[in-house]
Each structure stands twice: as structure tokens, then as C-alpha cells.
DSSP file (Angstrom, degrees, kcal/mol; ACC not computed):
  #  RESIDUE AA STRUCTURE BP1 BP2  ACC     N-H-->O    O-->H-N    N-H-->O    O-->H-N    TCO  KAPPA ALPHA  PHI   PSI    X-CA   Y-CA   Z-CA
    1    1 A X              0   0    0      0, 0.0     2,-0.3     0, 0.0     0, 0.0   0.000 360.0 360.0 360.0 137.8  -11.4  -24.5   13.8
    2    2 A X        -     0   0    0      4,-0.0     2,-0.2     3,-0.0     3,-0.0  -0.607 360.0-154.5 -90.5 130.3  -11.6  -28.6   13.2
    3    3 A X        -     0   0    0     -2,-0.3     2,-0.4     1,-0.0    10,-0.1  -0.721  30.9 -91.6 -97.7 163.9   -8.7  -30.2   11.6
    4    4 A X  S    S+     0   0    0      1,-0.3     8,-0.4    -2,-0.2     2,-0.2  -0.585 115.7   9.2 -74.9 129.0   -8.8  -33.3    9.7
    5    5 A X  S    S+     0   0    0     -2,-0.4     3,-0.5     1,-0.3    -1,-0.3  -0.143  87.8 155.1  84.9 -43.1   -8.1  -36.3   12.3
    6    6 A X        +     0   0    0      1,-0.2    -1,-0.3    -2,-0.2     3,-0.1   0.214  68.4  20.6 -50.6 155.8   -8.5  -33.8   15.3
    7    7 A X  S    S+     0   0    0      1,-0.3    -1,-0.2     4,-0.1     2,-0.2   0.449 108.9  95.1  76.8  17.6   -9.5  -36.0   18.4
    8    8 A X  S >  S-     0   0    0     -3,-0.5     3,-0.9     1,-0.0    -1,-0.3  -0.802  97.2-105.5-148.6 173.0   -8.3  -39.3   16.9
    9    9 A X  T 3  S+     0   0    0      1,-0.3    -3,-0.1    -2,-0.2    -4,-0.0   0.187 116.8  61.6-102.2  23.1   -5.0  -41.0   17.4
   10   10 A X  T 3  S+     0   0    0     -5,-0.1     2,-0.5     2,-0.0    -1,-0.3  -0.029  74.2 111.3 -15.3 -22.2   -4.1  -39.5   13.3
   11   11 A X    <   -     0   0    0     -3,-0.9     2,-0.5    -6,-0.3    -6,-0.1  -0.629  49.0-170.3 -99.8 142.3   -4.4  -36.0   14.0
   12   12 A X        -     0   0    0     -2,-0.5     3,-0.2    -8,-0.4    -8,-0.1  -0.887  26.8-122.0-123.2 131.5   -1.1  -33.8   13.8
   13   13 A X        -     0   0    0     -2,-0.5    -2,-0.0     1,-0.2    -1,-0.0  -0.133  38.7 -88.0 -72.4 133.6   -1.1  -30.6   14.9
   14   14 A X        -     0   0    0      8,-0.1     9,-4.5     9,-0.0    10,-0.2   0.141  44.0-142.1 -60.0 163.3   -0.1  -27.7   12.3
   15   15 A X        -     0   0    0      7,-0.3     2,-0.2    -3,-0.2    11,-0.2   0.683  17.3-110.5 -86.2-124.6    3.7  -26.6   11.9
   16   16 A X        -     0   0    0      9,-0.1     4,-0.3     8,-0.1     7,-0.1  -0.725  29.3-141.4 143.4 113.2    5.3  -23.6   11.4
   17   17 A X  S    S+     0   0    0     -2,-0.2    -2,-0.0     2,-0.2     0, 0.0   0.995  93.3  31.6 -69.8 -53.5    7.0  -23.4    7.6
   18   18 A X  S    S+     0   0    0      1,-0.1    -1,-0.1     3,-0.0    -3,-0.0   0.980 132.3  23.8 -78.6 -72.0    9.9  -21.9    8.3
   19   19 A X  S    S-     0   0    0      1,-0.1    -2,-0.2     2,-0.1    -1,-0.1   0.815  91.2-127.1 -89.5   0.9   11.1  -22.9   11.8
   20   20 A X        +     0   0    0      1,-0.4    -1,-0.1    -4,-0.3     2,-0.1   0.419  64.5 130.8 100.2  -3.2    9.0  -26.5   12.0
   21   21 A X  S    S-     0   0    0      1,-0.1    -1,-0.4     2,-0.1    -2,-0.1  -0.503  70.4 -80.3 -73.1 166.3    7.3  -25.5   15.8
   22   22 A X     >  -     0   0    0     -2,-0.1     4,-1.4     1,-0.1     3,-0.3   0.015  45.0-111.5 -41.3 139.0    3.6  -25.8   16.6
   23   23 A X  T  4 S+     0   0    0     -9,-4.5    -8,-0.1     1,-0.2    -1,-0.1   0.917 117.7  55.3 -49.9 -33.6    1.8  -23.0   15.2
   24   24 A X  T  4 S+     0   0    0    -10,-0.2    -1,-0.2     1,-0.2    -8,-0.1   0.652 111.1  38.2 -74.3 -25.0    1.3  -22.0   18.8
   25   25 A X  T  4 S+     0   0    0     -3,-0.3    -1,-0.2     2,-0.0    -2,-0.1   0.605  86.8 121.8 -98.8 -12.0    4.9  -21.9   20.1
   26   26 A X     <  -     0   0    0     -4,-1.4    -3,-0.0   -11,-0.2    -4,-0.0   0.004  35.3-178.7 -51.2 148.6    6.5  -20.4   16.8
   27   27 A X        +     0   0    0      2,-0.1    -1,-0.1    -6,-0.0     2,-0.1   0.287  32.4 136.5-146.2  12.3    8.2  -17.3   17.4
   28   28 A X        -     0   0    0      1,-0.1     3,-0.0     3,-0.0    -2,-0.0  -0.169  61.3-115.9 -63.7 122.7    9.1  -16.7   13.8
   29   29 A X        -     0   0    0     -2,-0.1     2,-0.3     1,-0.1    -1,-0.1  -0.379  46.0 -86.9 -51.5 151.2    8.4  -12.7   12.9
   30   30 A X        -     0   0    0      1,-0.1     3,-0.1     3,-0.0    -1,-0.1  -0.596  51.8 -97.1 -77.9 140.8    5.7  -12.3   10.3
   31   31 A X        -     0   0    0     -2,-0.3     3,-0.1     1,-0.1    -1,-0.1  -0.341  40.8-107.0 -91.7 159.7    6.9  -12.5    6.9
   32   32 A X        -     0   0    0      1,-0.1    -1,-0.1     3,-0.0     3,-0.0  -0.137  35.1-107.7 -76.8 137.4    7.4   -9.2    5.4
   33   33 A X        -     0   0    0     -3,-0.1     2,-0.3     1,-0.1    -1,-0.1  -0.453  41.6-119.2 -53.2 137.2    4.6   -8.1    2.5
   34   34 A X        -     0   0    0     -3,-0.1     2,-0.6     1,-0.0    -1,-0.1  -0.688  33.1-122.2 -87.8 146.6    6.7   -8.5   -0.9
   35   35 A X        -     0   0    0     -2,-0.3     2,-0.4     1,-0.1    32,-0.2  -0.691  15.8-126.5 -83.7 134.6    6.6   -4.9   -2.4
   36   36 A X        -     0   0    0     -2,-0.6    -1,-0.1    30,-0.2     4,-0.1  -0.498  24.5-115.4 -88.2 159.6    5.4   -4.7   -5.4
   37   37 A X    >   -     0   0    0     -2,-0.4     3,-0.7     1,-0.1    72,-0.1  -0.080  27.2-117.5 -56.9 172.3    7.8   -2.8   -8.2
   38   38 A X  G >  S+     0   0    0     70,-0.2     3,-1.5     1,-0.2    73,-0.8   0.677 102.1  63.4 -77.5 -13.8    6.5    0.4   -9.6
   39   39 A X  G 3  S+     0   0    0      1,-0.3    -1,-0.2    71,-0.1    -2,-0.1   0.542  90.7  58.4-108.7  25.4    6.3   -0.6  -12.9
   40   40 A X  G <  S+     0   0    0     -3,-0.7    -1,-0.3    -4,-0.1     2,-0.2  -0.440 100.3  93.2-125.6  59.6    3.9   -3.1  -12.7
   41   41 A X    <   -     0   0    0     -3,-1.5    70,-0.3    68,-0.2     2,-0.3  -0.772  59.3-149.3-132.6 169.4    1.6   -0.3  -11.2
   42   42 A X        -     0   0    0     -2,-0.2    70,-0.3    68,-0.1    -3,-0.1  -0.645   3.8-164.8-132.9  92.0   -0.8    2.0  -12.2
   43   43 A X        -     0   0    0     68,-1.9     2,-0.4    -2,-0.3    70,-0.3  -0.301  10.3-160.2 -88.8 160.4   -1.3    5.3  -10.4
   44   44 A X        -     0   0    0     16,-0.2    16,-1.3    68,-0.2     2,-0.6  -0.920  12.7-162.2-159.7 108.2   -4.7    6.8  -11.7
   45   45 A X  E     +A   59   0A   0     68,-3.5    14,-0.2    -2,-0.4     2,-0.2  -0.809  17.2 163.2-106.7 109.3   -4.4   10.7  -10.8
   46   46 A X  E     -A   58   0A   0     12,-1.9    12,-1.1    -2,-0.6     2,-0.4  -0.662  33.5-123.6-126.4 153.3   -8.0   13.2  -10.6
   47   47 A X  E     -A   57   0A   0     10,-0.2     2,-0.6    -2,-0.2    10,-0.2  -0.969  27.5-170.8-114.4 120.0   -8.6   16.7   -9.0
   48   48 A X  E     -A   56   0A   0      8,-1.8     8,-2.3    -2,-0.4     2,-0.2  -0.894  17.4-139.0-126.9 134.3  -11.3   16.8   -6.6
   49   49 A X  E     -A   55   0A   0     -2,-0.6     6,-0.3     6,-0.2     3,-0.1  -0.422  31.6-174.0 -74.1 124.5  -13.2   20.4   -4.6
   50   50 A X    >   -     0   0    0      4,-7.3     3,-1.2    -2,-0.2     2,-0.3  -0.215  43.3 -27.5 -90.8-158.3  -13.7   19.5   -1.1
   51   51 A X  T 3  S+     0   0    0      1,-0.2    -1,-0.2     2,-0.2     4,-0.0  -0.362 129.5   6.4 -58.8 129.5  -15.4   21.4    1.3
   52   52 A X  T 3  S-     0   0    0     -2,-0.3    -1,-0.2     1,-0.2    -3,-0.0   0.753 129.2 -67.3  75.4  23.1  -15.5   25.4    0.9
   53   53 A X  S <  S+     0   0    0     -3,-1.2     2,-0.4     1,-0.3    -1,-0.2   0.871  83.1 155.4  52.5  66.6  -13.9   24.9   -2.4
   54   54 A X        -     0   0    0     -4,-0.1    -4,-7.3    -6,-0.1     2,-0.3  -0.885  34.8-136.6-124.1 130.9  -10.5   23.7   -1.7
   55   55 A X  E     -A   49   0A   0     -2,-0.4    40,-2.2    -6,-0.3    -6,-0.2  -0.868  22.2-179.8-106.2 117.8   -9.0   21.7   -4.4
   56   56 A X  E     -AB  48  94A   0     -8,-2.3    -8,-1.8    -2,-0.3     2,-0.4  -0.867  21.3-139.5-124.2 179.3   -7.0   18.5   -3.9
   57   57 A X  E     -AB  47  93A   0     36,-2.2    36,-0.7   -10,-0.2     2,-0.3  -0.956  29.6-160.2-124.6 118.9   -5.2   16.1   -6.5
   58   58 A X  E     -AB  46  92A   0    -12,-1.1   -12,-1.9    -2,-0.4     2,-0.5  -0.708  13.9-160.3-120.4 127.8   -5.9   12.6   -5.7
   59   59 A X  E     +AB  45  91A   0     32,-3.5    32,-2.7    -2,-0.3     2,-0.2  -0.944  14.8 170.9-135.4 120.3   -4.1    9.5   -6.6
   60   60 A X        +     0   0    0    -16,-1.3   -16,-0.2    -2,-0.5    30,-0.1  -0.799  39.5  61.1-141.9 147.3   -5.6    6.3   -6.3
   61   61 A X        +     0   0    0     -2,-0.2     2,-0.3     1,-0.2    -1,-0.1   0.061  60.3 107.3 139.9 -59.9   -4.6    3.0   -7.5
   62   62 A X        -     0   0    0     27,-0.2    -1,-0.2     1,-0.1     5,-0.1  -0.583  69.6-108.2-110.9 132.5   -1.9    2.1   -6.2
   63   63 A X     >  -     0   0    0     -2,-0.3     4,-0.7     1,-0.2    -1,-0.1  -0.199   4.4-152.2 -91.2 152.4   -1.9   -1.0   -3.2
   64   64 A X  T  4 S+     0   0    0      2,-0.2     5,-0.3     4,-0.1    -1,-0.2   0.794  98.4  59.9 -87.8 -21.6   -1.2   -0.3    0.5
   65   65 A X  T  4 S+     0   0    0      1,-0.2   -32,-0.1     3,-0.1    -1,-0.0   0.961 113.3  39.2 -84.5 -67.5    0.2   -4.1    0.8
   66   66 A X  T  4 S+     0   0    0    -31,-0.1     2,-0.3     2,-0.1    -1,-0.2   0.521 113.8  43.2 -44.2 -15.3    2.9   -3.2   -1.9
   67   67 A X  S  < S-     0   0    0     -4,-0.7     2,-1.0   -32,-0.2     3,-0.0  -0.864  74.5-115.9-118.3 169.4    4.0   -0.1   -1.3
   68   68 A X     >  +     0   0    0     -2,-0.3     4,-3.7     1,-0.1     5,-0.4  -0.839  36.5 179.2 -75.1  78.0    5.1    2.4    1.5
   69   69 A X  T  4 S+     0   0    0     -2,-1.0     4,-0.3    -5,-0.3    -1,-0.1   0.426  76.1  48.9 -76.8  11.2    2.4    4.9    1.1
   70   70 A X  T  > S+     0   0    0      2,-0.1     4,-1.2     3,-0.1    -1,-0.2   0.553 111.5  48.0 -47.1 -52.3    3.4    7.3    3.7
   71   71 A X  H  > S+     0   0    0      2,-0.2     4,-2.8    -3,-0.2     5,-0.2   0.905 121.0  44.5 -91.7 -43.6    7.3    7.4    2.4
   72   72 A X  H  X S+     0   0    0     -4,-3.7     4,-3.3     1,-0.2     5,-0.2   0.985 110.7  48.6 -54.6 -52.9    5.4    8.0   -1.4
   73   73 A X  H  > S+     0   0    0     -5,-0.4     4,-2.5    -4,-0.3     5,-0.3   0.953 115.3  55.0 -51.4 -45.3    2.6   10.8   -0.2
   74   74 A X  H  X S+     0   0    0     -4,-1.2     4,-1.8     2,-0.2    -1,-0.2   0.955 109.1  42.1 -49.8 -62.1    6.0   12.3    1.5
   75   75 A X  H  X S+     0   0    0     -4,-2.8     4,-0.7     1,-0.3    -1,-0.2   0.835 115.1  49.7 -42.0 -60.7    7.7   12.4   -1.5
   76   76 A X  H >X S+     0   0    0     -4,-3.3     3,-1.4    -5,-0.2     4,-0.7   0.910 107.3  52.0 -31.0 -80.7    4.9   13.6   -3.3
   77   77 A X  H 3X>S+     0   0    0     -4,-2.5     5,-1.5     1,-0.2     4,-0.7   0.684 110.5  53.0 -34.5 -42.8    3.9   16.6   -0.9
   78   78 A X  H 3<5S+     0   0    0     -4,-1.8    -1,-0.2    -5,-0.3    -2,-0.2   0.633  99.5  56.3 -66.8 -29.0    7.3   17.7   -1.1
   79   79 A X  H <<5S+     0   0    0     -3,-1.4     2,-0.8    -4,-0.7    -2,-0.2   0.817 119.0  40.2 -69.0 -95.8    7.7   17.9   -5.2
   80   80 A X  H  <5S-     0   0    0     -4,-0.7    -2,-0.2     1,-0.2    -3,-0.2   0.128 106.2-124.5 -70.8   0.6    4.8   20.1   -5.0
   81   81 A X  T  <5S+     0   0    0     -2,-0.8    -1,-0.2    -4,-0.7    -3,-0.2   0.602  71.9 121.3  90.1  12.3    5.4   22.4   -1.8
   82   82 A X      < -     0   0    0     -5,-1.5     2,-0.2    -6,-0.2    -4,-0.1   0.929  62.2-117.0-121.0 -37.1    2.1   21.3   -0.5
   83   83 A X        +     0   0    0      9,-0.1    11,-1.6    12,-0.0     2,-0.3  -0.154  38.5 162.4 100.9 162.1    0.4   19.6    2.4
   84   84 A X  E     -C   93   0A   0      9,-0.2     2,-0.5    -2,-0.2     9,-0.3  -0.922  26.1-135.2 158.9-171.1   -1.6   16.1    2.5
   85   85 A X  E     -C   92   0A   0      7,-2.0     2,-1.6    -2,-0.3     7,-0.9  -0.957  18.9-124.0-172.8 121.6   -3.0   13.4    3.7
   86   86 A X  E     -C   91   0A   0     -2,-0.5     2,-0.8     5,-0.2     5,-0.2  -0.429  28.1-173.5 -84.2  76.5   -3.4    9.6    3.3
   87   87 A X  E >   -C   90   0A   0     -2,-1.6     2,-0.6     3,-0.9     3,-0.6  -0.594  55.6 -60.0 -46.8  69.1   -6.9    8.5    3.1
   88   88 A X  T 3  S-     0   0    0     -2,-0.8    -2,-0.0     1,-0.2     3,-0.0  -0.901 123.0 -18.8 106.7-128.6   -7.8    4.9    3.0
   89   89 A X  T 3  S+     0   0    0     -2,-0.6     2,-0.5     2,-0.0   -27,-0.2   0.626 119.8  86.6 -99.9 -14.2   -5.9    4.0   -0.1
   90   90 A X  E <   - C   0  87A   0     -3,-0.6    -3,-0.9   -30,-0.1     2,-0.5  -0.619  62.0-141.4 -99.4 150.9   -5.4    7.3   -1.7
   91   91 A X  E     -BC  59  86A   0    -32,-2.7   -32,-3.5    -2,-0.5     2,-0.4  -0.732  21.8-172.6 -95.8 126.4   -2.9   10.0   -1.5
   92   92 A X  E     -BC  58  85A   0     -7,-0.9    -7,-2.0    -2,-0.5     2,-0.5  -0.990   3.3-166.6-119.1 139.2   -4.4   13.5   -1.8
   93   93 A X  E     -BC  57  84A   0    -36,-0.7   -36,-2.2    -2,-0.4    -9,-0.2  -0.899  30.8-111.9-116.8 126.7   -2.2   16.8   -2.0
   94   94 A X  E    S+B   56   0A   0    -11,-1.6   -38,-0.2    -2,-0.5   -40,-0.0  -0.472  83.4  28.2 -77.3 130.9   -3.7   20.1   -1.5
   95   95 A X  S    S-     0   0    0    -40,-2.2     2,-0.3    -2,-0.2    -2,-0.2   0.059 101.1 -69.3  89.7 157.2   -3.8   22.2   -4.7
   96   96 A X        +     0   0    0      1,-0.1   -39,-0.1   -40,-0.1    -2,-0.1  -0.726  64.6 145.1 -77.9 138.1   -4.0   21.2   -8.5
   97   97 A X     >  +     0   0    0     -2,-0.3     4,-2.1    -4,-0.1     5,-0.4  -0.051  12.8 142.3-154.2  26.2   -0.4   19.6   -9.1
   98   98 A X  H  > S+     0   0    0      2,-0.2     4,-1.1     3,-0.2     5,-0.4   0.861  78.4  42.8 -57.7 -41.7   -1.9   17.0  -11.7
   99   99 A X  H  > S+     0   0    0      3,-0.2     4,-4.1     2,-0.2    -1,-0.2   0.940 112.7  49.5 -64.3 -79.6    1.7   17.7  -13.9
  100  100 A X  H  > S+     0   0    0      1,-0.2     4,-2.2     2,-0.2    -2,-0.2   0.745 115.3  41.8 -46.5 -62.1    4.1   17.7  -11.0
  101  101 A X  H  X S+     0   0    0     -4,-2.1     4,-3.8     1,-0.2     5,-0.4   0.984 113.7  48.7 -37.8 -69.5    2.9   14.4   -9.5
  102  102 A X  H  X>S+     0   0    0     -4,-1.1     4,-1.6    -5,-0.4     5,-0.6   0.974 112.4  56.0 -48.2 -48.0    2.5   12.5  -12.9
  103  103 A X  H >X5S+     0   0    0     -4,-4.1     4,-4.4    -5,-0.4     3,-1.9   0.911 114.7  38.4 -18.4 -80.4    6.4   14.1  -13.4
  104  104 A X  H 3X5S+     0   0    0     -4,-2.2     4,-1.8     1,-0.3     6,-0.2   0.858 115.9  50.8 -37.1 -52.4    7.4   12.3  -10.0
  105  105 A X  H 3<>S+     0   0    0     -4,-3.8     5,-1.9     1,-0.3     4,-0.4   0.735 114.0  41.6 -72.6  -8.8    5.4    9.0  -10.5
  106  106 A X  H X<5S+     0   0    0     -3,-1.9     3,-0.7    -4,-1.6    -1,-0.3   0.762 115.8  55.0-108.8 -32.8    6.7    8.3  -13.9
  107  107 A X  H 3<<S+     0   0    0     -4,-4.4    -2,-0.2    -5,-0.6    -3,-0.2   0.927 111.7  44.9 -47.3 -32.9   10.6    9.5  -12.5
  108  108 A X  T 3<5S-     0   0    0     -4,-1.8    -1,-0.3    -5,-0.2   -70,-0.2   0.650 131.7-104.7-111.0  11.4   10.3    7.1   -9.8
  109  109 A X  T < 5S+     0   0    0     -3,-0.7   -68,-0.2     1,-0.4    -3,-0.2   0.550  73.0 133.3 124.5   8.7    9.0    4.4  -12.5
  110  110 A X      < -     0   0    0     -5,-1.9     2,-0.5    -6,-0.2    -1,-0.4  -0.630  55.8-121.3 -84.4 141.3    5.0    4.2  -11.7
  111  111 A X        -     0   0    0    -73,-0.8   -68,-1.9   -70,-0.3     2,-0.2  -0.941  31.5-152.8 -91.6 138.6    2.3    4.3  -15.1
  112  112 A X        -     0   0    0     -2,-0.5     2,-0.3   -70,-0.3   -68,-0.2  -0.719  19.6-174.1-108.6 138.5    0.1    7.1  -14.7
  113  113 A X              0   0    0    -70,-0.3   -68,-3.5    -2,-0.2   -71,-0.0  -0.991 360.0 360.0-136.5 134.3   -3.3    7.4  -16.0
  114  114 A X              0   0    0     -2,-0.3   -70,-0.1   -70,-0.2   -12,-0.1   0.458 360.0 360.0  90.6 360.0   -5.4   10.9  -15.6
């Protein structure tokens, strides 16, 4: 990538924000994604038949850089007794549980739509 001034006796080579080395010798960790809170979220919750008619309830919405969606789908999976799996960005739960989930997400402070 060309910098402004590279080759010429102008050009300064980028920095490091935090600790003020070269970009290339910096040894600063990457700073952490800020999470965002739940209640400037939206959860948006639907029941969909998979294969062989198997019913999941799927919740979508809600951003993988702001949140722990792993620790949530746990949570989740556990109010309702059921199995599930994180796809992409959405959390699916085995079985209709369209109540119990909207329960949880609005207990732990998410808006729910569906």
C-alpha cells in the first residue's frame, strides 16, 4: 500500500496509537470489540421446519461483534431444555420455545420482535 511521501525524504512511517512503535514492531494486543448493551438491540425471533420435519426457533438479529453468542445460545438452550447450534449469525434451538426465549431475552434486557 503507497503512503503519502513514501520514497521521499517527507515520508514517516505509520505509528502505533497506543504505544507510539512502527506499526510493524507494535506488540500492543488487539483492542477488544466494545460490546454492545442489550438494550440497544433487537432480537427478531421465527420458527422454522428443517429437514424431516424438525422444528427449530431461530433468532436473528442480534451482532456477533457485540455480543458473546456462544455464552447467549448457552443460556438460551438451557432455559428451554433443548439442544442448538450457532449458525452464521443466528442462534437456533431445537423445538418451538418462541415464549421461553422472548421470556429470557427480555429478562436479560434484549427487545424482541416475533
Amino acid at each position: 500500500m503507497g503512503r503519502l511521501f513514501a520514497g521521499t525524504e517527507f515520508y514517516q512511517p505509520p505509528k502505533c496509537d497506543r504505544c507510539g512503535e512502527l506499526e510493524e514492531d507494535c506488540q500492543c494486543p488487539p483492542a477488544p470489540t466494545p460490546r454492545v448493551p442489550p438494550p440497544q438491540q433487537t432480537a427478531k425471533l421465527s420458527v422454522e421446519k428443517r429437514k424431516k420435519g424438525k422444528v427449530v426457533t431461530v433468532v436473528r438479529g442480534l451482532a456477533a461483534a457485540g455480543n458473546d453468542l456462544a455464552e447467549l445460545l448457552s443460556a438460551l438452550k438451557t432455559a428451554c431444555g433443548a439442544g442448538g447450534a450457532l449458525k452464521e449469525e443466528a442462534l437456533e434451538v431445537q423445538g418451538k420455545h418462541v415464549e421461553r426465549i422472548r421470556d429470557s431475552l427480555v429478562k436479560m434486557g434484549y427487545h424482541v420482535k416475533g
